[in-house]
Each structure stands twice: as C-alpha cells, then as structure tokens.
Backbone as CSV, one residue per row, in Angstrom:
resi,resn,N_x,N_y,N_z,CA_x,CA_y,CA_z,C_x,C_y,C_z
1,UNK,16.724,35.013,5.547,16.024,34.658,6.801,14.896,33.674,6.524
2,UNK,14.089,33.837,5.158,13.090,32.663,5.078,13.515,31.869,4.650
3,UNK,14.442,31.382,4.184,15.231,30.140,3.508,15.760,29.228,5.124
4,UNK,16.430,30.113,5.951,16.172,29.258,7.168,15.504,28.975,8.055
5,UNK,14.194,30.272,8.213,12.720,28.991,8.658,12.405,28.239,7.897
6,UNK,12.329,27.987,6.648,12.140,26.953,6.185,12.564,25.964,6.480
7,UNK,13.932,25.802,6.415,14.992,24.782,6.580,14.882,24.006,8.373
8,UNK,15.068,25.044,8.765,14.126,24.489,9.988,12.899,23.583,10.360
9,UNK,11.964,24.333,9.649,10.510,23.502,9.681,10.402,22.294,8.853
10,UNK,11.290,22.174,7.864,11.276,20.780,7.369,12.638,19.677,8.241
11,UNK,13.316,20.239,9.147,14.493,19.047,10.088,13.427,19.220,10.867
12,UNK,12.257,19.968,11.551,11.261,19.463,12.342,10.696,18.469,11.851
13,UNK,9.919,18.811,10.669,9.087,17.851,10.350,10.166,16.110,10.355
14,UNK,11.287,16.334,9.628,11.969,14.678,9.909,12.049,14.792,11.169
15,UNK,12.454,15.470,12.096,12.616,14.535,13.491,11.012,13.928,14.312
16,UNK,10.241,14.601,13.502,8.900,14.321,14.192,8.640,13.174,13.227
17,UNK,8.693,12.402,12.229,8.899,11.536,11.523,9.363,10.606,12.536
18,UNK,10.972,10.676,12.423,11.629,9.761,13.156,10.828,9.184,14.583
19,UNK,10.326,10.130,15.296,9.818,9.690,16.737,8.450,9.464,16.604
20,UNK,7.974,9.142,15.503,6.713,8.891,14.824,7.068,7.397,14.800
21,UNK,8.206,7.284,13.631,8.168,5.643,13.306,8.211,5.259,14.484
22,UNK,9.821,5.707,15.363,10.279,4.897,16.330,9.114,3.929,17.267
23,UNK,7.881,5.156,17.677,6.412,4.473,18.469,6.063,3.643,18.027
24,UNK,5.879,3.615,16.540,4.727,3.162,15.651,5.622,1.498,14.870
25,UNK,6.566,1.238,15.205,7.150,0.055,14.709,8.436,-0.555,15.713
26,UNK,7.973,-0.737,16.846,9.220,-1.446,17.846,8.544,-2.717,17.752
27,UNK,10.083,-3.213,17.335,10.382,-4.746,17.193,9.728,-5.011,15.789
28,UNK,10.095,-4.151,14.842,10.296,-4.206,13.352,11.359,-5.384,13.014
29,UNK,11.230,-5.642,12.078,12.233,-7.086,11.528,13.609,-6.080,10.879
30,UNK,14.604,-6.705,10.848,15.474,-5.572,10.230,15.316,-5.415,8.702
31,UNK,14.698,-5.779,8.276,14.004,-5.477,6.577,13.443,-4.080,6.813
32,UNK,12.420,-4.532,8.075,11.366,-3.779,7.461,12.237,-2.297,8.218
33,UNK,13.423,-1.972,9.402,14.087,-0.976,9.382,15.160,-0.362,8.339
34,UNK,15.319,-1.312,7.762,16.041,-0.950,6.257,15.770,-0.311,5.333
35,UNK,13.933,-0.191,5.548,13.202,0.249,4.370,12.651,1.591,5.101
36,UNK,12.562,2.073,6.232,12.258,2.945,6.935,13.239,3.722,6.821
37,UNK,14.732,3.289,7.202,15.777,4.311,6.877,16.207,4.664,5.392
38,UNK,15.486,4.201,4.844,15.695,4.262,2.775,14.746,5.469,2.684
39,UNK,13.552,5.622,3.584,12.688,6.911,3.454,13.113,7.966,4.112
40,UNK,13.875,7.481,4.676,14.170,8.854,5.440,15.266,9.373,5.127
41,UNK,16.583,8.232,4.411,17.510,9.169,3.711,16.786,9.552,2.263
42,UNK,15.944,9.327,2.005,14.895,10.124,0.518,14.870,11.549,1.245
43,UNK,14.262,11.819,2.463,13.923,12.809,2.616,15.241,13.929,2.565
44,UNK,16.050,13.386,3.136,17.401,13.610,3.414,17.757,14.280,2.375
45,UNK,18.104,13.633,1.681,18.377,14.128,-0.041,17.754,15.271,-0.538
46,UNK,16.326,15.006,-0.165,15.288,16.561,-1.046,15.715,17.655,-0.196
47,UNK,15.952,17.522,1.093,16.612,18.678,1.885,17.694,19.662,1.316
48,UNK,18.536,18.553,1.202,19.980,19.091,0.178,19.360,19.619,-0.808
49,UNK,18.313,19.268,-1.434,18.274,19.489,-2.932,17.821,20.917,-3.102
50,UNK,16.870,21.399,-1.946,15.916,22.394,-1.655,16.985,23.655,-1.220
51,UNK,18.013,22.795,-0.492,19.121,24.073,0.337,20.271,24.403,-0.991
52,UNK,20.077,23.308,-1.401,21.370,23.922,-2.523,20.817,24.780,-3.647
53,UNK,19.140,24.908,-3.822,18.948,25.653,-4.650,18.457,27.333,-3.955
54,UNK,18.784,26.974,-2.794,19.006,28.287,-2.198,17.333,28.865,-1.786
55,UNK,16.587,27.973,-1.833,14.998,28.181,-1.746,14.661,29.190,-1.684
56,UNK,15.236,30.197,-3.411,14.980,31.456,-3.894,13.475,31.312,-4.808
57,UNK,12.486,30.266,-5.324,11.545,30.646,-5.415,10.400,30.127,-4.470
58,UNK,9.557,30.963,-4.922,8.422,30.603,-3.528,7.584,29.669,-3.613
59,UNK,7.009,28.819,-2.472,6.746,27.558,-2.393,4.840,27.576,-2.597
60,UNK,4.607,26.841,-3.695,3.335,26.658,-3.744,2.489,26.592,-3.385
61,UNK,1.191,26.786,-3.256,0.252,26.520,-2.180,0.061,24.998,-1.721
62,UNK,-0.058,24.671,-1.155,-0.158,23.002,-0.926,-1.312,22.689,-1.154
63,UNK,-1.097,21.833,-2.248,-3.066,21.148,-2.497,-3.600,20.361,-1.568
64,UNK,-5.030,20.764,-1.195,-5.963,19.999,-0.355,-6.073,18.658,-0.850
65,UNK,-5.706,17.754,0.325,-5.645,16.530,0.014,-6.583,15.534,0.035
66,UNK,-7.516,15.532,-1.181,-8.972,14.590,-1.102,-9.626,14.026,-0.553
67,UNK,-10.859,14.360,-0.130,-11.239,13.410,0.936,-12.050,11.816,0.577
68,UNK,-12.346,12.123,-0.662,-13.352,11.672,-0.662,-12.589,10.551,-2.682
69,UNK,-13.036,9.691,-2.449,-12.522,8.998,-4.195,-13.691,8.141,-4.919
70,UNK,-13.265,7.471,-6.649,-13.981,6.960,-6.957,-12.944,6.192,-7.938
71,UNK,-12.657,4.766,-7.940,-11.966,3.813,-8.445,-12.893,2.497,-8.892
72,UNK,-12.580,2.432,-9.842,-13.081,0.891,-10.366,-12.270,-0.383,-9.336
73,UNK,-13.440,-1.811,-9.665,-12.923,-2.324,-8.955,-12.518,-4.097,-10.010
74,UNK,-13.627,-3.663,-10.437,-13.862,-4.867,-11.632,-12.269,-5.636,-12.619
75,UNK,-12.377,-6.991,-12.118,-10.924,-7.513,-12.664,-9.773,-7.626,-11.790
76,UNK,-10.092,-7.071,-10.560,-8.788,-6.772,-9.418,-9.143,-8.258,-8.666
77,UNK,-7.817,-8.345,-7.538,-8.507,-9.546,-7.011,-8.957,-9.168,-5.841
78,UNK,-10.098,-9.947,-5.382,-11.407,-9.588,-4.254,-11.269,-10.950,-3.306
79,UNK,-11.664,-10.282,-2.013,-11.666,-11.255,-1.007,-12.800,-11.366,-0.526
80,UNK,-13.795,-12.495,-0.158,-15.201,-12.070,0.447,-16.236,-12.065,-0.507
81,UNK,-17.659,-11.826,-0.753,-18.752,-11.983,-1.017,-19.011,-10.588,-2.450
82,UNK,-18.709,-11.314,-2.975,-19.039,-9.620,-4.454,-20.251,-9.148,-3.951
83,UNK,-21.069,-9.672,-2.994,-22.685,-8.887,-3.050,-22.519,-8.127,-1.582
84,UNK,-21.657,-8.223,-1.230,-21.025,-7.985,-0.068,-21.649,-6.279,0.129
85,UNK,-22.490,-5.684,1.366,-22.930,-4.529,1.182,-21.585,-3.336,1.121
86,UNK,-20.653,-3.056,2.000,-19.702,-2.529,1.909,-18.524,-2.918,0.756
87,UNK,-17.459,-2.206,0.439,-16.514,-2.571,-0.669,-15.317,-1.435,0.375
88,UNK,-14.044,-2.284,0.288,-12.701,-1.646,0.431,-11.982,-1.645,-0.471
89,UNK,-11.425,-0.900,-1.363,-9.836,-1.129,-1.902,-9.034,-0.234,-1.404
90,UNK,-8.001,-1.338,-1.759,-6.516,-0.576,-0.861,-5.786,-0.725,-2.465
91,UNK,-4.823,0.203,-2.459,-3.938,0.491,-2.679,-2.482,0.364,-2.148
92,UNK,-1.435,-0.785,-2.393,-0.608,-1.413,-1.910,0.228,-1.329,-2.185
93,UNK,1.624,-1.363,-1.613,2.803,-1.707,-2.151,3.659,-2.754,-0.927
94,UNK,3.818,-4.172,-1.249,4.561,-4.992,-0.388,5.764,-4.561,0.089
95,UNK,6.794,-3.319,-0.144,7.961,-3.192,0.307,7.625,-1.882,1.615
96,UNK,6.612,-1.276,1.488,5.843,-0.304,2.066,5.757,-0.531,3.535
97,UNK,6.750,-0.372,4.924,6.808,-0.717,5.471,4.960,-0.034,6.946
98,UNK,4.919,0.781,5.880,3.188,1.603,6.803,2.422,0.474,6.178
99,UNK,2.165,0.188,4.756,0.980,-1.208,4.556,1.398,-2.402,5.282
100,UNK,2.816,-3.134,5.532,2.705,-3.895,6.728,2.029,-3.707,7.838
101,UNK,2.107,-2.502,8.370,1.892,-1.971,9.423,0.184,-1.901,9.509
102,UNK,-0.210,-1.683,8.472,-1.820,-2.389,8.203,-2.325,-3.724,8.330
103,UNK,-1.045,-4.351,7.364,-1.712,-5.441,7.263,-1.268,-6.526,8.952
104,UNK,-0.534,-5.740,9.586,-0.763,-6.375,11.031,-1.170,-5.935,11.962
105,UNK,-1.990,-5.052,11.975,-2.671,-4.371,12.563,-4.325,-4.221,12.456
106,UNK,-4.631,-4.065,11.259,-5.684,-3.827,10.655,-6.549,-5.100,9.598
107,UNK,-6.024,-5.728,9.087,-6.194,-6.664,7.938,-6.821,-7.688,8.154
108,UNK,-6.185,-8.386,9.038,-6.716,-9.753,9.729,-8.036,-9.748,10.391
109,UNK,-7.964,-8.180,11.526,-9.350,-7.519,12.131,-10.599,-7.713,11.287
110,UNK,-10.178,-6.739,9.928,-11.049,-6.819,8.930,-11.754,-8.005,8.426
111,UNK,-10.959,-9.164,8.182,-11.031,-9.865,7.618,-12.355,-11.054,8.185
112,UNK,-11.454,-11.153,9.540,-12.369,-11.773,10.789,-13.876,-11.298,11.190
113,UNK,-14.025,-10.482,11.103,-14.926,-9.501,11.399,-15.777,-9.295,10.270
114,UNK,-15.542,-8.626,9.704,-16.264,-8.285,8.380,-16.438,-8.864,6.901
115,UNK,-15.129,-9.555,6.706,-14.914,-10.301,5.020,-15.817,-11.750,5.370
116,UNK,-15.015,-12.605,6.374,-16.011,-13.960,6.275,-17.197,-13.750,6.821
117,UNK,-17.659,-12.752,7.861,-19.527,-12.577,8.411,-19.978,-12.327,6.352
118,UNK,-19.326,-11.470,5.610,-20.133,-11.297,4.302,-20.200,-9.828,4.502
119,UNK,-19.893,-9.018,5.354,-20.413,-7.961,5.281,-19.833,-7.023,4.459
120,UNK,-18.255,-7.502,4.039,-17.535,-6.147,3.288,-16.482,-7.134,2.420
121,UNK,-16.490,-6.648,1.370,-15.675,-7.155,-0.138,-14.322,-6.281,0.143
122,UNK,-13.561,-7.228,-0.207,-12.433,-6.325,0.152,-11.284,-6.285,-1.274
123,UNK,-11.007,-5.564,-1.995,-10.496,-5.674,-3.138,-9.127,-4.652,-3.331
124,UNK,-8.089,-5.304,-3.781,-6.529,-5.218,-4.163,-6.043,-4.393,-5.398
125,UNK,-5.627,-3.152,-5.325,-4.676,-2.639,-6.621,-3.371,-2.375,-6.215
126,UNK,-2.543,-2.800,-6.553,-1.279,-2.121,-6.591,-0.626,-0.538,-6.916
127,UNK,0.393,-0.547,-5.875,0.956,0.862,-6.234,2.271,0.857,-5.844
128,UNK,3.134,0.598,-6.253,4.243,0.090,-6.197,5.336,1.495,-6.486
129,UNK,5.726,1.874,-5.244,6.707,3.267,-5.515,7.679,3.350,-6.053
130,UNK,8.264,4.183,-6.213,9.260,4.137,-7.258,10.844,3.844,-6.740
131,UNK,10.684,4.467,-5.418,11.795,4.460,-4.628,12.076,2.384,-4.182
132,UNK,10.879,1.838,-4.261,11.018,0.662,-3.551,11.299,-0.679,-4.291
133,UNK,12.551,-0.682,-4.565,12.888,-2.081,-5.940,12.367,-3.039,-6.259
134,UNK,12.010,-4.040,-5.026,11.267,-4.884,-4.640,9.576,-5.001,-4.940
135,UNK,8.759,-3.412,-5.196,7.469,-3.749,-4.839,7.187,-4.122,-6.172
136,UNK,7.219,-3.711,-6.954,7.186,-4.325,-8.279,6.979,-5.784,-8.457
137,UNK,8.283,-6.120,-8.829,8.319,-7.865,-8.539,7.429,-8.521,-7.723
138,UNK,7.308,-8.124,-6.539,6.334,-8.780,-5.640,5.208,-8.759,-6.455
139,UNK,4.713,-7.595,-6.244,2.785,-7.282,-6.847,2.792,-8.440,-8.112
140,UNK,4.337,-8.379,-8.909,3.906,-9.634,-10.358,3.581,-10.971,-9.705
141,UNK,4.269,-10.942,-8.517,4.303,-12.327,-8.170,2.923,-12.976,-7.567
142,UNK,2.433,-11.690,-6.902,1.194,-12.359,-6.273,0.145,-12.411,-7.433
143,UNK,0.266,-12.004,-8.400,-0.501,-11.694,-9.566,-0.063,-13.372,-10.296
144,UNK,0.982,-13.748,-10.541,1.600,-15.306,-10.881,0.652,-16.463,-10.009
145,UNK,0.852,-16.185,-9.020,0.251,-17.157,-7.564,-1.217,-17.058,-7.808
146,UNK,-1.851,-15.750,-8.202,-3.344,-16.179,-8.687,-3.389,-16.961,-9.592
147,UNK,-2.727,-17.026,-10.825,-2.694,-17.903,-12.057,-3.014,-18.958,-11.405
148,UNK,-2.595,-19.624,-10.118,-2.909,-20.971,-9.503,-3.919,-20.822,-8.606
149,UNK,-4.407,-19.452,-7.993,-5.628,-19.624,-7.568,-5.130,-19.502,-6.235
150,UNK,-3.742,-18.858,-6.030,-3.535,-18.295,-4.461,-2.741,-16.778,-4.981
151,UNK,-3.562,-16.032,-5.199,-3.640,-14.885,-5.107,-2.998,-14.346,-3.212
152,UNK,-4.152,-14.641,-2.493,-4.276,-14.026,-1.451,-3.137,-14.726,-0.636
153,UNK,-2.707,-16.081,-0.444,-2.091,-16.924,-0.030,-0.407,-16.485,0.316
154,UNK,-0.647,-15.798,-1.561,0.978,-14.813,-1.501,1.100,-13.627,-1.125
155,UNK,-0.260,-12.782,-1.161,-0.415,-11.530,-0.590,0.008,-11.921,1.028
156,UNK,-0.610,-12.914,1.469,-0.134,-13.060,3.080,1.594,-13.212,2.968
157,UNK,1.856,-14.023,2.477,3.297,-14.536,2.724,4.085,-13.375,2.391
158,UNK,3.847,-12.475,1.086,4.872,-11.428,1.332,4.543,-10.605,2.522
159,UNK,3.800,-9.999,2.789,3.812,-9.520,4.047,4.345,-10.286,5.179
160,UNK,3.729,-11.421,5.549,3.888,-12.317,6.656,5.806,-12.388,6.761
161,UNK,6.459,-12.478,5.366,8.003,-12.322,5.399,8.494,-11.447,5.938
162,UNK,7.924,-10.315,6.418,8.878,-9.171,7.331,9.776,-8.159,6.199
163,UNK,9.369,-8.183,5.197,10.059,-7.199,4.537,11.004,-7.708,3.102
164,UNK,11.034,-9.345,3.354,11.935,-10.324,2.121,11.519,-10.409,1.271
165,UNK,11.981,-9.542,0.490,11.397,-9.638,-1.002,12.651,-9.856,-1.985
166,UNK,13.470,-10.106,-1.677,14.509,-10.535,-2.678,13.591,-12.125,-3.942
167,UNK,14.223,-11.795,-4.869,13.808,-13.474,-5.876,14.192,-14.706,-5.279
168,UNK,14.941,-14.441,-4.135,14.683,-16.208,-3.544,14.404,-16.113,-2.406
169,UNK,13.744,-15.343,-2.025,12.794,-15.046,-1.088,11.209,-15.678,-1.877
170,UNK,11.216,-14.780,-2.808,9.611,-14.918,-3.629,9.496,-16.326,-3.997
171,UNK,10.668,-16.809,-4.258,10.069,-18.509,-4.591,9.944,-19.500,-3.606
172,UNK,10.814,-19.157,-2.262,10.654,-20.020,-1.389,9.082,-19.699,-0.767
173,UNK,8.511,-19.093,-0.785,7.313,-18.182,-0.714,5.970,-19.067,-1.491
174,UNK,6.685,-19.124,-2.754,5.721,-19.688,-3.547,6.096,-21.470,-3.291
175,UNK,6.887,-21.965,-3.170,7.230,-23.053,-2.360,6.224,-23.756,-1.186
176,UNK,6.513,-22.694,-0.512,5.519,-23.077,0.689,3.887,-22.819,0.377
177,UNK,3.674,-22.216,0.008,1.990,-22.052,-0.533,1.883,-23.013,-1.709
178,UNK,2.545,-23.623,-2.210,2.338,-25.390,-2.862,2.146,-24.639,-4.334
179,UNK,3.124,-23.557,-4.919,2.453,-23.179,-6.476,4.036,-24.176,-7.447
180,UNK,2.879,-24.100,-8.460,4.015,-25.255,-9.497,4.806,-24.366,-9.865
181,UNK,6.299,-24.770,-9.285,7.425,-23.942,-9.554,7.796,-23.619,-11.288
182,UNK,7.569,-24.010,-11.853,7.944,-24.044,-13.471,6.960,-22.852,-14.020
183,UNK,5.655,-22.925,-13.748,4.932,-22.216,-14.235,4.796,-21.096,-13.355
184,UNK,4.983,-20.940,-12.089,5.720,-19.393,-11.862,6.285,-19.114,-12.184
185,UNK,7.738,-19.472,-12.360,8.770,-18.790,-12.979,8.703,-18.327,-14.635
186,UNK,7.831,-19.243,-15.152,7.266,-18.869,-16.569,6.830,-17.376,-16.405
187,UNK,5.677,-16.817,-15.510,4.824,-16.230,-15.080,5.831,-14.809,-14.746
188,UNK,6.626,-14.971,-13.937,7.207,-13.734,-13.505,8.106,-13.498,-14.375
189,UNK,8.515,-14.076,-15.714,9.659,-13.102,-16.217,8.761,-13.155,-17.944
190,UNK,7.793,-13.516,-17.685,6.777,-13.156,-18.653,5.987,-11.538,-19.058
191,UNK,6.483,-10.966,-18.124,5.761,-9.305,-18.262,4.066,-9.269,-18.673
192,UNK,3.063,-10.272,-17.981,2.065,-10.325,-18.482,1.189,-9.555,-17.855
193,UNK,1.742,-8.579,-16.284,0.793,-8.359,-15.520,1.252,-6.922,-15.804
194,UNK,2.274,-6.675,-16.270,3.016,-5.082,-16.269,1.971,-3.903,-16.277
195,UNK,1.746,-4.292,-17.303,0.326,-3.341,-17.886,-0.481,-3.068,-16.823
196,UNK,-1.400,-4.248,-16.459,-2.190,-4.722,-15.362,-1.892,-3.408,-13.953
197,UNK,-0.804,-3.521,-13.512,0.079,-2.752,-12.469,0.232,-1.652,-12.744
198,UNK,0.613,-0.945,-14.086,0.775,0.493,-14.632,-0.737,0.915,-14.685
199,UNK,-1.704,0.352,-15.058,-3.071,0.864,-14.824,-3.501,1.505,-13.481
200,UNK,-2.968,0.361,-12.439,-3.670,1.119,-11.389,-2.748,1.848,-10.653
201,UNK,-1.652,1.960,-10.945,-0.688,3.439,-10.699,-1.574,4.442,-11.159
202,UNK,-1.998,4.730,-12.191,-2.760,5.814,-13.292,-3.907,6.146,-12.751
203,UNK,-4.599,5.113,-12.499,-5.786,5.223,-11.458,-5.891,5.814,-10.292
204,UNK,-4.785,5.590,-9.576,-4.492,5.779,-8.031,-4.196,7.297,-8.324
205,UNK,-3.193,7.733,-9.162,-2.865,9.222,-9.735,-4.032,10.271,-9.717
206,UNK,-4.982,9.180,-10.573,-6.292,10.123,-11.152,-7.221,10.910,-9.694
207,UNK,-7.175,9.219,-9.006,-7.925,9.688,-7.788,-7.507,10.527,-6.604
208,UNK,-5.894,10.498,-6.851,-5.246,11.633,-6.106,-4.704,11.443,-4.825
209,UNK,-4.823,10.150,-4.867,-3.396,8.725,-4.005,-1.903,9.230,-4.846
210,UNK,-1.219,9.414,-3.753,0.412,9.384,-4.287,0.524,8.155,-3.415
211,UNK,0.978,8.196,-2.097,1.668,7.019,-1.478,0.385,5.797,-0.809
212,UNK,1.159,5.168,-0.091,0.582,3.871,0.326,0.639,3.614,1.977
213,UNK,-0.141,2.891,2.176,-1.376,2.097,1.947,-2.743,3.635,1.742
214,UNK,-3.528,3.297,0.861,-4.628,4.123,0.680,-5.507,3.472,0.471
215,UNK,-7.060,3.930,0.815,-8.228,3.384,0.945,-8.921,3.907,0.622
216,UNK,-10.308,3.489,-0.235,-11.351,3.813,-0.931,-12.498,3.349,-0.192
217,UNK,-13.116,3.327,0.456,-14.160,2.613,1.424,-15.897,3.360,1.252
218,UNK,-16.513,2.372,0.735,-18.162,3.032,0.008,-18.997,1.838,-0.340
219,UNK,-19.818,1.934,-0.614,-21.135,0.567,-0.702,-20.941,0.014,-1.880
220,UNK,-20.800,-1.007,-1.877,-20.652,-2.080,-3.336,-21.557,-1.392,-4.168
221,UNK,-21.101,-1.488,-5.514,-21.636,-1.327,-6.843,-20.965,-2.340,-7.706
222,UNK,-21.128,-2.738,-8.902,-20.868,-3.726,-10.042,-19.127,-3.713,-10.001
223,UNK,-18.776,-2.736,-10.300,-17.729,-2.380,-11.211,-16.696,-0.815,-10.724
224,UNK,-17.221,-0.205,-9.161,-16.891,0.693,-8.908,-17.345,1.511,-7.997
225,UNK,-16.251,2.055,-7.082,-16.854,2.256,-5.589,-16.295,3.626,-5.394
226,UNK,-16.895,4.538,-4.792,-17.052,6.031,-4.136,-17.319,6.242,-3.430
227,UNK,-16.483,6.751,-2.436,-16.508,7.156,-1.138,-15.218,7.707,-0.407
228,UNK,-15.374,7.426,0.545,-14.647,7.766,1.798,-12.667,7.392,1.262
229,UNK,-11.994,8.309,1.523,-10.100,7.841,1.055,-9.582,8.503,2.212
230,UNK,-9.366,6.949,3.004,-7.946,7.099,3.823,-7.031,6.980,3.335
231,UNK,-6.015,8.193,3.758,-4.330,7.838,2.827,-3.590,7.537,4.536
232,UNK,-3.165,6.439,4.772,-2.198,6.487,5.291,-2.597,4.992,5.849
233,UNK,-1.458,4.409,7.214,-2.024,2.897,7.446,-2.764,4.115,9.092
234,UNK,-4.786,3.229,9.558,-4.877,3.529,10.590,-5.258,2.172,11.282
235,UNK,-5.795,2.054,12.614,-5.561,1.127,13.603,-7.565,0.525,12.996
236,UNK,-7.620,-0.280,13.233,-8.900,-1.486,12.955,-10.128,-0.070,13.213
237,UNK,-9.831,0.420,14.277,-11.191,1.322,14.555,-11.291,2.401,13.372
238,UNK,-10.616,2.539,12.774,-10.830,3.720,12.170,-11.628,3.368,11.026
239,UNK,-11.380,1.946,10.619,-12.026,1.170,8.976,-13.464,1.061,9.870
240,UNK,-13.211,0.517,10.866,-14.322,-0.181,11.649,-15.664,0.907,12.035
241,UNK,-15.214,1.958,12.163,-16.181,3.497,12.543,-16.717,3.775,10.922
242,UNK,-16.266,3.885,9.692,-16.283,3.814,8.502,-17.562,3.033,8.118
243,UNK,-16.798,1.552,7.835,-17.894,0.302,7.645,-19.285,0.480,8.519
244,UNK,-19.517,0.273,9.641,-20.326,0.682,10.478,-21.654,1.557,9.733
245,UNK,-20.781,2.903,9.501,-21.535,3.996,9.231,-22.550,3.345,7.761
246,UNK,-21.541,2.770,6.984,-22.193,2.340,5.563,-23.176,1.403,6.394
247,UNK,-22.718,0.645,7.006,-24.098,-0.530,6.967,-25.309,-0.202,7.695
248,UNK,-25.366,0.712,8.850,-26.364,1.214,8.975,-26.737,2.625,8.675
C-alpha cells in the first residue's frame, strides 16, 4: 500500500511539472521543447527505476535546501563595474531550458537597470549537467570567444539561438560575433578550459547547487560573495527585491 502512495505522489508531482512548463514556456523554439521533453523522460525513467525496485527501502529524509551560499568569484568572467556595490553569480548551463528562461526574462532587466547604472557586478560559472550533451561544449566555447574578448557576446548568442547548440551551430555563432575562425577552433578542441569548468561544478556541489540556473546574490568583496541562493529561474522582481535590500 505505501509503495503505491508513493507511486502516486511522484505521477503527481510530473503532471504538475508538465502544467508548470506548459504556462511557463508557450511559444518555446522546438529546441528548447526537445530539451524539456529530455527532462521529463529523465524523470520517467527514475520512476521505473524506483517501481521496479519495488520501493522496499525507506526513503530518506529530504535535506533542507540552503538558503543562504558563499562562492568565489575571482577569475570568472564579470559584467559591469568590479567596485560595483552588489555582486550576482549565476550558475549556468546553455542547454538548460529554465536559464533561458532567465536569461529572457530576467537578464537583460538586470543588466539595463542595474549592470550599466554600476550598481551590481554580475559574474558567470558554469554548471553544465550531465544529462545535457551540448552544455559542455558551449560553456568551452564562450570561454574560446573570451580569448578574443567576446566572452559575453557568445554568452548572448548561445542563448539568443533558442536552444542550437550543435558544432555548426557554435561556429556560425562565432561567425557572426566577428571571432577569428582558426583560432577558435584551435581553442575548442584544445581542452584548455576543462579544468576551468570542472572547478566550478565542485564549487557549485560544495555550496549545495545541484541544478540550474542558481544564484548567489550579496555585496561585493575582492574575491568572494555570501549571501542570499536562489535555485531556480525567477521573474526580474525577485533579483530586483534582493538587490534593493543590499543597496539600501
């Protein structure tokens, strides 16, 4: 009998998922529904996995999920004023169809508002899931595109692509943002950033981020910021009620 409330309460929880996305992304590009239904047959799968083991032992307590973090920031790439009184990092993954969902929703707001007035530094780590083939490659790539000093240029364009992250996607990409094709391609099959990327997986771990988009939001310091961790993508007001609070 408890093996099928269970089983129950987790086809609730996906259908409340499903009518979650459905609100939260009409008139998605078909990428970015491709990558929505890739999470949800994930979930799909652990279902089976949970029913076929007959969910004969008992289920853990669920850990309280952090409110609060502390991540270095020093060496990442930054948008905006380093003296900047507020500091954001996000935690990203380009195939991540909820950090789109930030970054068109939320990002630009930010940016307009708060990054060029000077008021908030806004700074980039990667977190690239495991399930998502694509985020990988990307994060090297925008990491390549800084080598030329458009870091951010490619951070827009993969997003701005709707979900295209295939390798000739990424170069027509780097194409249009004017980077010297030879020495990208040097760049991305060079493994120079690997490391770089596995760090702040480890980081993100430590601080107790699993998925993406996640946020660290707290008053500039040198080298490392503490505060406030949103895990999930929310709408401009929610960063905006946040920031606020820090500056006055």
């Amino acid at each position: 009998m408890k093996s099928v409330t269970i089983l129950i309460l987790l086809v609730l929880v996906l259908l409340g998922s499903l009518i979650f996305m459905e609100s939260q992304f009409e008139g998605i590009s078909k990428e970015q529904g491709s990558a929505i239904l890739e999470e949800l047959k994930s979930i799909r799968q652990e279902l089976n996995q949970i029913k076929q083991k007959g969910l004969t032992a008992k289920a853990p307590a669920k850990q309280a999920r952090p409110k609060t973090a502390s991540v270095t920031t020093q060496g990442n790439p930054m948008l905006g004023d380093e003296k900047a009184p507020v500091t954001i990092v996000e935690f990203t993954d380009y195939q991540c169809p909820f950090c789109q969902g930030f970054y068109s929703r939320a990002y630009k707001e930010l940016k307009k508002e708060y990054v060029v007035t000077g008021k908030l530094r806004f700074v980039l780590r990667d977190l690239p899931l495991p399930n998502h083939q694509h985020a990988k490659p990307a994060a090297i790539a925008s990491h390549c595109a800084g080598e030329q000093n458009k870091f951010w240029e490619m951070h827009d364009a993969l997003f701005e692509g709707g979900g295209k992250l295939n390798p000739d996607d990424i170069l027509g990409y780097a194409s249009t943002i004017g980077l010297q094709e030879n020495s990208f391609k040097t760049c991305l099959t060079s493994g120079k950033f690997k490391n770089d990327i596995k760090q702040d997986v480890q980081d993100a771990r430590s601080a107790g981020i699993r998925g993406t988009p996640a946020f660290v939001i707290g008053k500039t310091t040198d080298d490392r910021v503490s505060g406030t961790l949103i895990a999930g993508t929310r709408p401009f007001a929610a960063f905006k009620t946040e920031i606020d609070k820090l500056l006055n």
